[in-house]
ROSE-634906 format. One record per residue (C-alpha): residue in three letters; residue number from 1; y, z, x. Coordinates in Angstrom, 2 decimals. Each point is the difference from the previous one (the first is absolute). Layout:
BEGIN
<residuo=Ala num=NUM Y=Y Z=Z X=X>
...
***
This chain:
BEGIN
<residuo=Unk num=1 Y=72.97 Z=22.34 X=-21.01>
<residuo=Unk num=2 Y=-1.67 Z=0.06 X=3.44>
<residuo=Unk num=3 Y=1.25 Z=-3.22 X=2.32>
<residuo=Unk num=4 Y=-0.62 Z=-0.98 X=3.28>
<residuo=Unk num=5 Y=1.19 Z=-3.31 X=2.40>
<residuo=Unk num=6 Y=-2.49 Z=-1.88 X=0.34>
<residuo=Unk num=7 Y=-0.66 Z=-0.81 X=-3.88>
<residuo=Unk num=8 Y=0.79 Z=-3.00 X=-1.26>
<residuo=Unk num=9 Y=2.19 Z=0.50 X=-3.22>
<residuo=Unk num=10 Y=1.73 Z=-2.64 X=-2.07>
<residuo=Unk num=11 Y=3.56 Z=0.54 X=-0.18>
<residuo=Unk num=12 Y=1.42 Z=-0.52 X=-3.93>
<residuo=Unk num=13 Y=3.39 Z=-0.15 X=-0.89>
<residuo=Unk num=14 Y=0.83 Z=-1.31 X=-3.37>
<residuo=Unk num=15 Y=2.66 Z=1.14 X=-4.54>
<residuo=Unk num=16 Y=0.59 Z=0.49 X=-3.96>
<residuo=Unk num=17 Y=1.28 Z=1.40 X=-2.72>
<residuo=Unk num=18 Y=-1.12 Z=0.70 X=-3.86>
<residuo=Unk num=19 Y=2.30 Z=-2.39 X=-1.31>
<residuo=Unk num=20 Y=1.24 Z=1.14 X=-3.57>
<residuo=Unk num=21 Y=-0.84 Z=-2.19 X=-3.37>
<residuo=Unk num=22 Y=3.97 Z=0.03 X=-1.25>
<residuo=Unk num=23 Y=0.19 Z=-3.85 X=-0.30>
<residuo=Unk num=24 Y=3.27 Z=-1.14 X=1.92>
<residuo=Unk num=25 Y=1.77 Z=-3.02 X=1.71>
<residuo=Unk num=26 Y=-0.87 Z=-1.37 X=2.60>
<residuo=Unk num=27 Y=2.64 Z=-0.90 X=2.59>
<residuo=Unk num=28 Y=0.11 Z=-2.74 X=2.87>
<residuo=Unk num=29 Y=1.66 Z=1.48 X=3.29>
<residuo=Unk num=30 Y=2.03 Z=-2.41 X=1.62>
<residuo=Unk num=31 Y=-1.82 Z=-2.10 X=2.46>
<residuo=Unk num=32 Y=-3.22 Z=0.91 X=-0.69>
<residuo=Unk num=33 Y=-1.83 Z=-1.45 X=-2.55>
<residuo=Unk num=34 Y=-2.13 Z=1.11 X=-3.46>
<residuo=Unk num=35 Y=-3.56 Z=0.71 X=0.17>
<residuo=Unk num=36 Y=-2.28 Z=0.77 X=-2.81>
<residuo=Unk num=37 Y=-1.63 Z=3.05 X=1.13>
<residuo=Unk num=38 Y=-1.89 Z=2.00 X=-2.93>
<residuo=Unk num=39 Y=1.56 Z=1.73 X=-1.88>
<residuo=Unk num=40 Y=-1.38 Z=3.02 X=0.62>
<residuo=Unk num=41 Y=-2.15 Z=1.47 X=2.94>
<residuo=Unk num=42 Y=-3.92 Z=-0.60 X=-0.53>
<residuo=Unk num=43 Y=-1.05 Z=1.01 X=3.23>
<residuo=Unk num=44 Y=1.47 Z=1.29 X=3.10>
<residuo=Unk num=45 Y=-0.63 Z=-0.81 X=4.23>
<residuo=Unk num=46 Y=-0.06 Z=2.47 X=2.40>
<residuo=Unk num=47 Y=-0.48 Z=-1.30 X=3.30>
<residuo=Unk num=48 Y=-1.65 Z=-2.86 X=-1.25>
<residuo=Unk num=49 Y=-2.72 Z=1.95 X=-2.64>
<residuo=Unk num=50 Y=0.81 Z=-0.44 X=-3.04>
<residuo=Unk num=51 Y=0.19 Z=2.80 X=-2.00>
<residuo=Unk num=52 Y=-0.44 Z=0.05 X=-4.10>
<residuo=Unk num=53 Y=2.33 Z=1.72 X=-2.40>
<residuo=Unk num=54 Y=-3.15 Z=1.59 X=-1.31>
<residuo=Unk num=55 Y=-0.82 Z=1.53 X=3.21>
<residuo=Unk num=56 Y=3.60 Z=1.28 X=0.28>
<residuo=Unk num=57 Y=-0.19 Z=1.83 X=-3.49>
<residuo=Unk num=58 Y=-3.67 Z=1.26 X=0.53>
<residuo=Unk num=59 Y=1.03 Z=1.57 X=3.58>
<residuo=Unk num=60 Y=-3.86 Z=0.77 X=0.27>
<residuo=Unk num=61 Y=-0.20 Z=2.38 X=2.44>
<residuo=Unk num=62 Y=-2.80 Z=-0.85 X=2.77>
<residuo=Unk num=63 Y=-1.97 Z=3.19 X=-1.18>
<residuo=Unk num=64 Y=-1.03 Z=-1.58 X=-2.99>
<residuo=Unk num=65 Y=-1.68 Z=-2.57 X=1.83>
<residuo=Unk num=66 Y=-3.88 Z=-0.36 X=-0.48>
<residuo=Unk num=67 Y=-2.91 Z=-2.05 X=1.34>
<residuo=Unk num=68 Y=0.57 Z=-2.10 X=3.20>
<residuo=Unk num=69 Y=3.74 Z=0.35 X=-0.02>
<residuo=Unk num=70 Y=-0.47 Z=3.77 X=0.15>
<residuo=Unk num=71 Y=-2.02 Z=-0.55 X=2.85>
<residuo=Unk num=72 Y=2.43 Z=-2.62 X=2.51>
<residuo=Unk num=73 Y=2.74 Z=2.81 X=-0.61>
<residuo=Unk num=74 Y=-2.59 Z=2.58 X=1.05>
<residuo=Unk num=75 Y=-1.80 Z=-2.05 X=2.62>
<residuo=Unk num=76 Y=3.13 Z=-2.48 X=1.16>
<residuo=Unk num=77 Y=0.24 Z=-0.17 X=4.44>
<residuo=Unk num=78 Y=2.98 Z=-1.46 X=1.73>
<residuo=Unk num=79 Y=-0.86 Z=-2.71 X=2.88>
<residuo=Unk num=80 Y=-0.50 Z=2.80 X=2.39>
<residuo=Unk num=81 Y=-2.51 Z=1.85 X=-2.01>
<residuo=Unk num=82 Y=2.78 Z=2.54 X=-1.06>
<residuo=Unk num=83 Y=-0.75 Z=1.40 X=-3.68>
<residuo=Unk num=84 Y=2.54 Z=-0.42 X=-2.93>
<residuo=Unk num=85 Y=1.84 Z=3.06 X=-1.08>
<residuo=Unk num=86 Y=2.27 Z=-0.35 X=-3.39>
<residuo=Unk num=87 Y=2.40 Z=3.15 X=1.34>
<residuo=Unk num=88 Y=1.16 Z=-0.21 X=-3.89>
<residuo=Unk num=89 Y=-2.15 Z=-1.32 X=-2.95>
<residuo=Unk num=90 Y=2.18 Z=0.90 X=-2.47>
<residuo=Unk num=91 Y=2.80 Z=-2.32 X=0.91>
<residuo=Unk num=92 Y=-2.45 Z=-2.84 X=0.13>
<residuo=Unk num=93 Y=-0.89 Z=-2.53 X=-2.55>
<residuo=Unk num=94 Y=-2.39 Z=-2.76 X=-0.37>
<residuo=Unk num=95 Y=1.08 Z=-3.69 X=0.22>
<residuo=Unk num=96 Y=-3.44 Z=-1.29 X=-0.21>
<residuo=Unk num=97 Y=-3.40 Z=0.88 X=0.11>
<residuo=Unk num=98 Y=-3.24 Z=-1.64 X=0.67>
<residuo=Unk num=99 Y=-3.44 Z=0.00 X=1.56>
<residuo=Unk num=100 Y=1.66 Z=-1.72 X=3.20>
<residuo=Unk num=101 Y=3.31 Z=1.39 X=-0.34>
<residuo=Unk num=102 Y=2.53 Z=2.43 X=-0.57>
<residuo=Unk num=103 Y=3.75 Z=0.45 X=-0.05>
<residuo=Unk num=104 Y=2.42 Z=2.97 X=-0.24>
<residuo=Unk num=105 Y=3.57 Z=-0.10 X=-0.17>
<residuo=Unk num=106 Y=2.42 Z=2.95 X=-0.05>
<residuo=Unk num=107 Y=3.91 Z=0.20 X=0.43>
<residuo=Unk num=108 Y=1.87 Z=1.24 X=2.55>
<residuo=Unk num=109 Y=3.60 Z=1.47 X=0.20>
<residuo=Unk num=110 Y=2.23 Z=-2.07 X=1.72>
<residuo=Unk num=111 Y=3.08 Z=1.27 X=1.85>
<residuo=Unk num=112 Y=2.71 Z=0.69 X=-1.83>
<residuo=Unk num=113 Y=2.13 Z=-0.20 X=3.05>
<residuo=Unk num=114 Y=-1.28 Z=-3.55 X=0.93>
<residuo=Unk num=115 Y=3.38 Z=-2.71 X=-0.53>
<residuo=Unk num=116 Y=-2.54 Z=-3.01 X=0.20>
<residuo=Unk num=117 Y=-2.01 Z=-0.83 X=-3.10>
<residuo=Unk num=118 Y=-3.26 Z=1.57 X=-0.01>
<residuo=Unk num=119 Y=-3.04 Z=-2.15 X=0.97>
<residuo=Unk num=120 Y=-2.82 Z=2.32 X=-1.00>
<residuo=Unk num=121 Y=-0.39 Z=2.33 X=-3.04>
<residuo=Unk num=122 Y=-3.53 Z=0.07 X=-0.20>
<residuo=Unk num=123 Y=-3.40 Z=0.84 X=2.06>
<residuo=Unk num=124 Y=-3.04 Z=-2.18 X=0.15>
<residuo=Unk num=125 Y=-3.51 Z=0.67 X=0.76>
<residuo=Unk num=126 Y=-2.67 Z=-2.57 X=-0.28>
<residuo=Unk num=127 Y=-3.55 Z=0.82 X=1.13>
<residuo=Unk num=128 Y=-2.86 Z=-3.01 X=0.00>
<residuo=Unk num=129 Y=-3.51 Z=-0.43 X=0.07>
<residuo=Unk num=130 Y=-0.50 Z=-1.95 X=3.35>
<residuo=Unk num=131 Y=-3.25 Z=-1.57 X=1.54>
<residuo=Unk num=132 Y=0.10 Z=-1.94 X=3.19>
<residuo=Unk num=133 Y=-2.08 Z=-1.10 X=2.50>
<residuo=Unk num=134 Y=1.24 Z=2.20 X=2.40>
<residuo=Unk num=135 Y=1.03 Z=3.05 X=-1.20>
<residuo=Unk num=136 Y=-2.21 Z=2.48 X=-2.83>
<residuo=Unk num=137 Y=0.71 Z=-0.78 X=-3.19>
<residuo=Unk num=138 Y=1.77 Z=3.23 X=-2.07>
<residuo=Unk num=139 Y=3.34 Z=0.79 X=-1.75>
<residuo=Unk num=140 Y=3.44 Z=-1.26 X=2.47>
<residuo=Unk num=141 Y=3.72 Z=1.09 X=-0.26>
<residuo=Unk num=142 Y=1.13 Z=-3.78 X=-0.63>
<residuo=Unk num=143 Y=3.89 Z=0.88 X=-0.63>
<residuo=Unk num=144 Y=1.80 Z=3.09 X=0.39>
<residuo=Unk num=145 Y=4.47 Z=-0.69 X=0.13>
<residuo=Unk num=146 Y=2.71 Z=-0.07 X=-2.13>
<residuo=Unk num=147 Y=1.22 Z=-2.42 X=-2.60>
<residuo=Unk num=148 Y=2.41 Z=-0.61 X=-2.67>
<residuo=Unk num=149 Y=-0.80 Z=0.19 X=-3.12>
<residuo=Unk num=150 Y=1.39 Z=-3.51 X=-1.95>
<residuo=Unk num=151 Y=-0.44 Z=-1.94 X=-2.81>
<residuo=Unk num=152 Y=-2.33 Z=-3.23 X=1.19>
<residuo=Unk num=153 Y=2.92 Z=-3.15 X=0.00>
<residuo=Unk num=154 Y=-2.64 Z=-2.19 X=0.37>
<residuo=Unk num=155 Y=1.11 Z=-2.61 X=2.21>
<residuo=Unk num=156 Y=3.42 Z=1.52 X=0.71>
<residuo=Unk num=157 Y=-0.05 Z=3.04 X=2.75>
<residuo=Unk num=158 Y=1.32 Z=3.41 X=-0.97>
<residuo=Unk num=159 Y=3.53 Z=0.84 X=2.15>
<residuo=Unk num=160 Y=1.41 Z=3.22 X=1.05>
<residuo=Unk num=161 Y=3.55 Z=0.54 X=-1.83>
<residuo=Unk num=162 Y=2.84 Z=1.79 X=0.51>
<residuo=Unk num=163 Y=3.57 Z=0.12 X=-1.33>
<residuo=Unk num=164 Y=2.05 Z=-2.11 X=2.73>
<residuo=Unk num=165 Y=2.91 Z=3.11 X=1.11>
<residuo=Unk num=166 Y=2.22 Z=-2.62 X=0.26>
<residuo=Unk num=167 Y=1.27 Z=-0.76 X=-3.16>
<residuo=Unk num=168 Y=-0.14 Z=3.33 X=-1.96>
<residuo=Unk num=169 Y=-1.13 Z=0.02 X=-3.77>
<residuo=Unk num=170 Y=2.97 Z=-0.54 X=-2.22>
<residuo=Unk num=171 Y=-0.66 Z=1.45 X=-4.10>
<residuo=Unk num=172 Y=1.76 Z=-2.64 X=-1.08>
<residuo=Unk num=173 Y=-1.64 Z=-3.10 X=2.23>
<residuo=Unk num=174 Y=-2.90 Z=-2.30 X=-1.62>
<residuo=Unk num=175 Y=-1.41 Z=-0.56 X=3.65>
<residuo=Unk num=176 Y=-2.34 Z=2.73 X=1.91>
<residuo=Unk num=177 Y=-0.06 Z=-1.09 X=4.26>
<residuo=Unk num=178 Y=-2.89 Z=0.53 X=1.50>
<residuo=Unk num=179 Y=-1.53 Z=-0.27 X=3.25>
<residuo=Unk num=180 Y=-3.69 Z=-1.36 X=-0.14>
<residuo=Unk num=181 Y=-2.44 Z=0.07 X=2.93>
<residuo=Unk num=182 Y=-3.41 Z=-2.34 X=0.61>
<residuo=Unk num=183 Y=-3.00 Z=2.25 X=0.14>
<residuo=Unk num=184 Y=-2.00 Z=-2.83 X=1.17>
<residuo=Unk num=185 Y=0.21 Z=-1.52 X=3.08>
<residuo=Unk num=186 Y=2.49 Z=-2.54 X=1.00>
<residuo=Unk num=187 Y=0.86 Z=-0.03 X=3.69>
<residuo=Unk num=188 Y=2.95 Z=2.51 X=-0.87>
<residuo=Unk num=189 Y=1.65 Z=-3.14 X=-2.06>
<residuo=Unk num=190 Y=1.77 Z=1.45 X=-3.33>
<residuo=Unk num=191 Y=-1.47 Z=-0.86 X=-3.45>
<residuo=Unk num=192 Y=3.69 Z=-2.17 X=-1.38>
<residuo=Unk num=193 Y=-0.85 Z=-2.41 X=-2.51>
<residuo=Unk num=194 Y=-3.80 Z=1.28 X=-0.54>
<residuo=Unk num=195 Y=1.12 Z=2.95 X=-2.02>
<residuo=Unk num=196 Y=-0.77 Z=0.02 X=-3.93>
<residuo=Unk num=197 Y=1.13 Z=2.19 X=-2.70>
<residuo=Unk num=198 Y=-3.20 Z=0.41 X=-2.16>
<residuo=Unk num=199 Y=1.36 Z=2.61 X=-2.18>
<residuo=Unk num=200 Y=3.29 Z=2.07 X=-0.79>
<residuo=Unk num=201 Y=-0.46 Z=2.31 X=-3.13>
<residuo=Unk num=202 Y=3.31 Z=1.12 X=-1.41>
<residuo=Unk num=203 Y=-0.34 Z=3.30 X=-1.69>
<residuo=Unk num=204 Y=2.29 Z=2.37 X=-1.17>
<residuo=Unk num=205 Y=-0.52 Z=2.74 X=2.50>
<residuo=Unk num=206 Y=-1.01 Z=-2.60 X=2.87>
<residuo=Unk num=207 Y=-0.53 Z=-3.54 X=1.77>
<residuo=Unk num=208 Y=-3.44 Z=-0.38 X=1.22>
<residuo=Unk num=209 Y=-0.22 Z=-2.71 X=2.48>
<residuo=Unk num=210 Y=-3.42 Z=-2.17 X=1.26>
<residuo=Unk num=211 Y=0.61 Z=-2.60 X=2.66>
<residuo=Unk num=212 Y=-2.41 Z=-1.59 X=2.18>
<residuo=Unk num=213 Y=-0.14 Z=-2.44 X=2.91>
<residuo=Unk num=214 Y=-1.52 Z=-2.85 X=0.22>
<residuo=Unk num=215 Y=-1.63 Z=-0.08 X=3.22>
<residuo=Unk num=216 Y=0.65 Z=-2.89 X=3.13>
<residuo=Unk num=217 Y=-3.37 Z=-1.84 X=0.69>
<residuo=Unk num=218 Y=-1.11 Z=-0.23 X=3.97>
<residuo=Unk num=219 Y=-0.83 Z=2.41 X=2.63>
<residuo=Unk num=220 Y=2.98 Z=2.60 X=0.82>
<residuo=Unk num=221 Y=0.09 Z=3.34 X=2.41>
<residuo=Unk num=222 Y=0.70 Z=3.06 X=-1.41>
<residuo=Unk num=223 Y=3.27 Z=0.95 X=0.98>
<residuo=Unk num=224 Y=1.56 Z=2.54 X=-2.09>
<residuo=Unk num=225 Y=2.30 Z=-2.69 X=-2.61>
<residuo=Unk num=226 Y=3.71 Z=0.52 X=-0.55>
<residuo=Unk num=227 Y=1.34 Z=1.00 X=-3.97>
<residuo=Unk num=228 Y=0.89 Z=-2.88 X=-1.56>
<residuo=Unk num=229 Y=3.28 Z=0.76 X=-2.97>
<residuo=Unk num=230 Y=-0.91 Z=-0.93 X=-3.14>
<residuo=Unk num=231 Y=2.13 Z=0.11 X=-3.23>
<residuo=Unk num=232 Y=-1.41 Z=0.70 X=-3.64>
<residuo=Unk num=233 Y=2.00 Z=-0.33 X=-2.66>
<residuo=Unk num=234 Y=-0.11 Z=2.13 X=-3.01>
<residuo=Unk num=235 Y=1.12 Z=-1.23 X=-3.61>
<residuo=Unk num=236 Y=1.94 Z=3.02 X=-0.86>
<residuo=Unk num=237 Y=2.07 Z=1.88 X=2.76>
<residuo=Unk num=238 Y=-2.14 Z=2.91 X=1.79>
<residuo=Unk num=239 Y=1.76 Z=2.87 X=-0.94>
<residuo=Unk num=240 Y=-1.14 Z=3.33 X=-0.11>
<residuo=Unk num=241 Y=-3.96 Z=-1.12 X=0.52>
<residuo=Unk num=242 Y=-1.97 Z=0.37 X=2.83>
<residuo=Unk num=243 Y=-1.63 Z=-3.04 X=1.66>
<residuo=Unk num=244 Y=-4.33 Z=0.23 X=0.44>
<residuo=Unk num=245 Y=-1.93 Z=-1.63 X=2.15>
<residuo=Unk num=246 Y=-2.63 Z=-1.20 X=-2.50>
<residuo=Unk num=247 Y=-2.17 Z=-2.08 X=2.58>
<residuo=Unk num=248 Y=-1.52 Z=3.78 X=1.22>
<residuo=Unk num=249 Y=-2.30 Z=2.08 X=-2.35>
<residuo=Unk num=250 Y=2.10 Z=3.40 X=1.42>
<residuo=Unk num=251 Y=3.08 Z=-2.08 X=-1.24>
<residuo=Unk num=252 Y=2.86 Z=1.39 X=2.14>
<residuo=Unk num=253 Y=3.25 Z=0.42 X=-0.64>
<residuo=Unk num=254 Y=2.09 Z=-2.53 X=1.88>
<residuo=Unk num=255 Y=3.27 Z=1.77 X=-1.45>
<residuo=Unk num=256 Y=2.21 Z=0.26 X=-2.77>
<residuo=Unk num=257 Y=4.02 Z=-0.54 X=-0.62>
<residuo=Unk num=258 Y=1.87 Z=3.04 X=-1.78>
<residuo=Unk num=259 Y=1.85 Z=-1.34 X=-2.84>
<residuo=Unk num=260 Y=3.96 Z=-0.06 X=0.90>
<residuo=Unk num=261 Y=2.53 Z=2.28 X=-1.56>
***
C-alpha cells in the first residue's frame, strides 16, 4: 500500500478470540470482581469498529465488491491526492460495505520474538464518502493502522496479558499469576482493583481466560501503564493444560504446565 507523511491516518489498536460453546465454571480471581459478560462472543472491536462474526466467517474478499463500494476501493485518494493501492487483495476482507463506506480488515503476523504481549494482529482500512465545503467531494482513506482483534466487553476495556515470570506455573496449583496491562489511557497509573474476570472456561485440554477492565473516568495522558498482577483461580488444579487468552479472536497461548512425574 502506497503511504506518504503528510496523510492524515487514524491510528487503531484494539482483541478476541472464538470462544468455544463447552459450558464451564466460571471462576472469581481474587481481588477482582465477577462480571456478566456474554457468554459467548457476538461481535468483535478492532480499533474501535466493530466487526460481526458474520463478516469474520464470510471473509468476503474486496473483489467481490459491486456497485458504489467497488468504486471508493477503485476511486479512494489519501489527503494528499495520493491514490489507494491494495498491494494484496487476497488477504483482505470486508468488514462493511455501503454506499458511503467501506471497511477491510486483514491479519498480520506478529513477531514471534516480541516478549511483550502483542498489541496488533490485524490491519484496517476504512475509505469514506466525504463532501465538504472546502475540499471536492470523492472517495477518502479515513483509517489505515493496526488493531487487535477482541471480543467487544462492552463497558469493560480489553487488557494485554501475559503470564507474570515470577511465579512459574505449578501442575499441581489452582491459581494461574498473571501480569495485566491498561490499554487505555491512565497517566501510566496501573489498573489494581479495576480488573474483572468475565470468564474462565475449564476444559479438559485447556483454561480459557476473559478479563476486562473497567476503565477510570477523567482526563489522563498517555503514558505507557505499568502490569498490574492479577490472580485467577481455577477450580481444579492446572495440570497438564495450557492457559488461552480468550479475550483475543487469534486466542494465544499464554502457556501451559507439563504434568509432573
Amino acid at each position: 500500500m502506497s503511504s506518504s507523511g503528510s496523510r492524515t491516518l487514524l491510528a487503531l489498536v484494539v482483541a478476541a478470540v472464538t470462544i468455544g460453546s463447552a459450558a464451564c465454571a466460571t471462576t472469581v480471581a481474587p481481588g477482582g470482581a465477577s462480571s456478566t459478560g456474554a457468554a459467548a462472543a457476538s461481535s468483535y472491536l478492532c480499533g474501535g469498529t466493530r466487526v460481526s462474526t458474520e463478516s469474520l466467517a464470510a471473509r468476503t474478499p474486496p473483489d467481490a465488491l459491486t456497485g458504489r463500494s467497488r468504486e471508493a476501493l477503485a476511486d479512494a485518494v489519501f489527503d494528499d491526492g495520493t491514490p489507494l493501492e491494495l498491494d494484496d487483495h487476497s488477504a483482505w476482507f470486508v468488514v462493511n460495505a455501503s454506499d458511503r463506506e467501506v471497511t477491510l480488515l486483514r491479519e498480520v503476523v506478529p513477531d514471534a520474538a516480541a516478549s511483550a504481549p502483542v498489541e496488533a494482529d490485524h490491519e484496517l482500512l476504512g475509505v469514506s464518502w466525504v463532501e465538504a465545503a472546502n475540499i471536492t467531494s470523492g472517495w477518502r482513506v479515513t483509517a489505515l493502522g493496526p488493531c487487535l482483534l477482541t471480543i467487544d466487553l462492552g463497558d469493560l476495556a480489553v487488557p494485554l496479558i501475559a503470564l507474570d515470570p515470577a511465579h512459574p506455573l505449578d501442575p499441581a496449583a489452582r491459581e494461574i499469576h498473571l501480569l495485566v496491562t491498561e490499554r487505555a489511557c491512565n497517566s501510566g497509573r496501573d489498573a489494581d482493583g479495576r480488573i474483572e474476570t468475565v470468564r474462565v472456561d475449564e476444559r479438559d485440554d485447556r483454561v480459557e481466560v476473559v478479563l476486562g477492565v473497567r476503565p477510570e473516568g477523567g482526563a489522563h495522558d498517555c503514558p505507557s501503564n505499568p502490569p498490574t498482577p492479577f490472580t485467577v483461580t481455577l477450580g481444579e488444579p492446572l495440570g497438564d493444560r495450557i492457559i488461552v487468552d480468550a479475550t483475543r479472536h487469534s486466542g494465544p497461548v499464554l502457556g501451559g504446565a507439563s504434568p509432573r512425574e
